[in-house]
VEXDREN-2710 file (C-alpha; in Angstrom, 1 decimal):
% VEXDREN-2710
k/r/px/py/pz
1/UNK/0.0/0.0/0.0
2/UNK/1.1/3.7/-0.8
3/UNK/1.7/5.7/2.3
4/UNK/0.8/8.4/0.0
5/UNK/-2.4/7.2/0.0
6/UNK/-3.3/5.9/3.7
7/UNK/-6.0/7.8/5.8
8/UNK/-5.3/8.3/9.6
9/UNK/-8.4/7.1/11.1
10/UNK/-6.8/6.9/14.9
11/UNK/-5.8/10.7/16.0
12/UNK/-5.8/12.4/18.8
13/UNK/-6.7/16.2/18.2
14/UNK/-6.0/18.7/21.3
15/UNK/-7.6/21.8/19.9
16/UNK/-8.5/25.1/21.8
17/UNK/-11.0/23.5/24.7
18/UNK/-8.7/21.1/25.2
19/UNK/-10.9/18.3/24.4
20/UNK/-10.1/14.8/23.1
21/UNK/-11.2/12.2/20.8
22/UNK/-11.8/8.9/22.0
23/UNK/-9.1/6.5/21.0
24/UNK/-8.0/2.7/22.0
25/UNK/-4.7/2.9/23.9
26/UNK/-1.7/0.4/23.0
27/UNK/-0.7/-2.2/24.3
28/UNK/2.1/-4.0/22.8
29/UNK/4.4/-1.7/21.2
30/UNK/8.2/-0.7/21.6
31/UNK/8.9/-4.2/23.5
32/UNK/12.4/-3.7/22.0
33/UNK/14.4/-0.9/20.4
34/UNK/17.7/-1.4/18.3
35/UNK/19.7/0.5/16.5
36/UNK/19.7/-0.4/12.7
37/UNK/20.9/1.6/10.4
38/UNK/22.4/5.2/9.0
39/UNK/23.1/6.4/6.1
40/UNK/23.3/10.0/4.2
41/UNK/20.6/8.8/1.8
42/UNK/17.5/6.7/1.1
43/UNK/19.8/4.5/-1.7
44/UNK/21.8/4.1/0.9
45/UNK/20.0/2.3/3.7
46/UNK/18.9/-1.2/3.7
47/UNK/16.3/-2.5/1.3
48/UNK/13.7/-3.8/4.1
49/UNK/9.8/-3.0/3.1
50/UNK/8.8/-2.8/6.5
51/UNK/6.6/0.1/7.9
52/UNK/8.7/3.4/8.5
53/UNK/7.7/6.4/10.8
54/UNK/10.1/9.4/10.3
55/UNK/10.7/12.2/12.5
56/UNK/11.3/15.6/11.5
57/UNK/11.6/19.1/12.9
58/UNK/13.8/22.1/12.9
59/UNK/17.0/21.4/14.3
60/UNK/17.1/20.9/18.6
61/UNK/13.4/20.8/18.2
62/UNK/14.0/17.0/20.2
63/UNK/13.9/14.3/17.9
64/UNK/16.5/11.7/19.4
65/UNK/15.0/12.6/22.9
66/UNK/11.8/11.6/21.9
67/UNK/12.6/8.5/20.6
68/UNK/14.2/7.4/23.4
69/UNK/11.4/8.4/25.9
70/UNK/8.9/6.3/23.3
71/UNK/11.3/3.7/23.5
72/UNK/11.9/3.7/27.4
73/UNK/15.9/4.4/26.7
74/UNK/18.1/6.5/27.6
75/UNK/20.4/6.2/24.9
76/UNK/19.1/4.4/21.9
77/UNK/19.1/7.4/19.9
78/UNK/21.9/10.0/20.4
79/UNK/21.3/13.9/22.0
80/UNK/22.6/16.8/22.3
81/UNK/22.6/20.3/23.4
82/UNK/24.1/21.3/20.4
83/UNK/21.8/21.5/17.3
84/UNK/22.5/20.2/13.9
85/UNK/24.6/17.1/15.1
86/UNK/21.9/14.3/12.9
87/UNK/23.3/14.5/9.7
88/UNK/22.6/11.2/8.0
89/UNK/18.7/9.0/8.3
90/UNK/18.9/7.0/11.2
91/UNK/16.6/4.2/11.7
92/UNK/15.6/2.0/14.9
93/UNK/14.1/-1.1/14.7
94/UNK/11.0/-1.3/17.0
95/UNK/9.9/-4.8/17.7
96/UNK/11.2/-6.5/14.7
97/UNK/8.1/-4.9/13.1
98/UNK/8.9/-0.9/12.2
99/UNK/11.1/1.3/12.4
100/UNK/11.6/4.8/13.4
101/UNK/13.4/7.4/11.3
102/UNK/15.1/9.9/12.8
103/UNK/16.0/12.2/10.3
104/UNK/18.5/15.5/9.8
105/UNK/16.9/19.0/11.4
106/UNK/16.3/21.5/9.2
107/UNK/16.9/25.5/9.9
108/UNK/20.4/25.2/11.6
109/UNK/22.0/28.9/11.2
110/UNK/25.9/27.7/11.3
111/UNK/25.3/25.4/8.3
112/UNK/26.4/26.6/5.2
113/UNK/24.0/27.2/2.2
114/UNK/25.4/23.8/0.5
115/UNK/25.2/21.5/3.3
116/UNK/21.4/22.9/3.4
117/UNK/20.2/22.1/0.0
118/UNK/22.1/18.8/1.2
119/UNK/20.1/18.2/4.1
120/UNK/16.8/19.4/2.4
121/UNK/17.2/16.9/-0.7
122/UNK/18.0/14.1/1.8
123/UNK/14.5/14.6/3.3
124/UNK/12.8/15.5/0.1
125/UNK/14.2/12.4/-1.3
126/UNK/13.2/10.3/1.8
127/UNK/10.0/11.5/2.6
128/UNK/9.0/11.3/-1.8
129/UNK/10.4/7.9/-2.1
130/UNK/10.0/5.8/0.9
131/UNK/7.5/3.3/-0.4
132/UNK/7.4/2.0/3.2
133/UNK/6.5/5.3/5.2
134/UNK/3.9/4.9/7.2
135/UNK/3.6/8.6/8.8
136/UNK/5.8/11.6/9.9
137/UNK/5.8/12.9/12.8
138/UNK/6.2/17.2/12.6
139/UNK/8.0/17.7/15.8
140/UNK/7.4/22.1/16.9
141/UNK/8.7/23.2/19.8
142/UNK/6.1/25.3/21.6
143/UNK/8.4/27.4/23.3
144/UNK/9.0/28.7/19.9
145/UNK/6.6/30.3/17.9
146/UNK/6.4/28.4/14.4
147/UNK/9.3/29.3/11.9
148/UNK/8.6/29.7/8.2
149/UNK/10.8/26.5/7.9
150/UNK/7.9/25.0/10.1
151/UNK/5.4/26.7/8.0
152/UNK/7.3/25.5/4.5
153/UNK/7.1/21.9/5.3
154/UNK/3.3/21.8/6.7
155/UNK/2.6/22.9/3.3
156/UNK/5.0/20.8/1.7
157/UNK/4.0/17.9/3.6
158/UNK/-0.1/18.6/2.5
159/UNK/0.7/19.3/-0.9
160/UNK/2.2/15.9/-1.2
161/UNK/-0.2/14.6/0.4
162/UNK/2.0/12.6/2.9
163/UNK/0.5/11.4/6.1
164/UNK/1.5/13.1/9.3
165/UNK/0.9/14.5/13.0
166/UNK/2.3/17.4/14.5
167/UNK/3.7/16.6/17.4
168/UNK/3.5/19.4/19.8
169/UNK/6.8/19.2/21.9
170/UNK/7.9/20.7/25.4
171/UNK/4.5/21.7/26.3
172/UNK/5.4/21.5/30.0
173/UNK/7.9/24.4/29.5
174/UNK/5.0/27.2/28.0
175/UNK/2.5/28.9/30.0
176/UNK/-1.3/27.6/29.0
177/UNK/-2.5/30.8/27.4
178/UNK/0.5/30.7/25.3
179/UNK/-0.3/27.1/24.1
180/UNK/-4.2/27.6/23.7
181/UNK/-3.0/30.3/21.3
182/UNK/-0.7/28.2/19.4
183/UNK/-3.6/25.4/19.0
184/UNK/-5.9/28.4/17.7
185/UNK/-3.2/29.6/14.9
186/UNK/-2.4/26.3/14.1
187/UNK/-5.7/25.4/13.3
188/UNK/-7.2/28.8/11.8
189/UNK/-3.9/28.2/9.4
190/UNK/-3.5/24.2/9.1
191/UNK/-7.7/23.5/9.8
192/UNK/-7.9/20.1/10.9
193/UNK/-4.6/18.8/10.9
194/UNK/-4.1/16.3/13.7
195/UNK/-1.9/17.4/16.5
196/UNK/-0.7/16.3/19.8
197/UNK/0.5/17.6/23.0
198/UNK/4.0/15.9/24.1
199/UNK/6.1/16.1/27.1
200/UNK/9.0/14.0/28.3
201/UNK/9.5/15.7/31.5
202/UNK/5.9/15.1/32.5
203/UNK/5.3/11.9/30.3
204/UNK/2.3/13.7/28.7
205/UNK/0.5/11.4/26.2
206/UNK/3.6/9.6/25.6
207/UNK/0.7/6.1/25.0
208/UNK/-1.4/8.3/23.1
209/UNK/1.2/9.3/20.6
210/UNK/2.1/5.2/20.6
211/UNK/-1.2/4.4/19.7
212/UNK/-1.1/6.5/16.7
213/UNK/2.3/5.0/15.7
214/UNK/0.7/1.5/16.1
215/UNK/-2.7/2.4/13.8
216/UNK/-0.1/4.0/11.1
217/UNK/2.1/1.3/11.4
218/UNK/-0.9/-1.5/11.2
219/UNK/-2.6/0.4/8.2
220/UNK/0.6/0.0/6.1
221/UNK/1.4/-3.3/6.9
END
């Protein structure tokens, strides 16, 4: 099946009265996490037509920490303080079953304008090509305001009509005016695009945001 083509049916939508769809919580995911494979292009990673969900955000926006707090690791996927260190698609095998992408952040001031257009075609490429994506997951950090990085690939990602979430990160850290706000301009400019509220600090809807994986990842299959 295309992931182009798939419909998520199991969402959760946290929208300006804070209310919630019902939804069937997992159960059986991320019994095991491994490292699998990197590599600085799609050609170059392991021909394997199991289910893919790929992470992407602006650089620092959290990517490797949220993989490991979905895995239950510390470690599985490297951190750190400093943005712009993933440079190459990463991939973690869940369960024997999927895998996760963690792919390079986009919007890093100190790279130059070629590694950029690098970086930009390596997720272009991934995200067009990937027969076996099953969803991305549009990490924002809501500390931040949305950048028109952020705004360029919502956009992109409708016009291709790739399936995806926006995963509302750090919400712990932002007062709750601040975040009813960014629900409201997120939807009056991205109307009914799913989104979810995520914190690792406070474990916020850390099943939920499974459960969605596990729908995706079932629909593809």
């Amino acid at each position: 099946m295309s992931a182009h083509k798939l419909t998520i049916t199991y969402v959760m939508v946290f929208c300006e009265t804070m209310t919630r769809r019902e939804i069937r919580l997992h159960s059986e995911l991320m019994k095991s996490a491994t490292y699998f494979a990197s590599a600085a292009s799609l050609e170059g990673l392991p021909v394997n037509d199991r289910p893919q969900v790929a992470m992407i955000g602006r650089s620092n926006v959290g990517k490797s920490s949220l993989i490991n707090h979905l895995v239950g690791m510390k470690d599985l996927a490297h951190s750190s303080s400093k943005p712009g260190r993933t440079q190459t698609i990463n991939l973690y095998e869940i369960d024997k079953k999927f895998f996760l992408a963690d792919l390079p952040g986009y919007g890093f001031a100190k790279k130059s304008a070629e590694q950029k257009a690098v970086f930009a075609g390596m997720i272009e490429d991934y995200l067009l090509n990937c027969e076996a994506l099953a969803l991305v997951l549009l990490i924002i950090d809501t500390r931040i305001p949305p950048s028109e990085l952020d705004a360029s690939m919502l956009e992109w990602l409708q016009f291709n009509q790739l399936p995806f979430v926006i995963v509302m990160n750090k919400v712990d850290k932002v007062k709750k005016n601040d975040l009813l706000k960014m629900h409201a301009d997120l939807e009056r400019n991205y109307p009914g695009i799913p989104r979810i509220e995520h914190s690792i600090d406070s474990d916020m809807h850390r099943k939920e945001l499974l459960t969605i994986i596990e729908n995706a990842v079932k629909l593809h299959s």
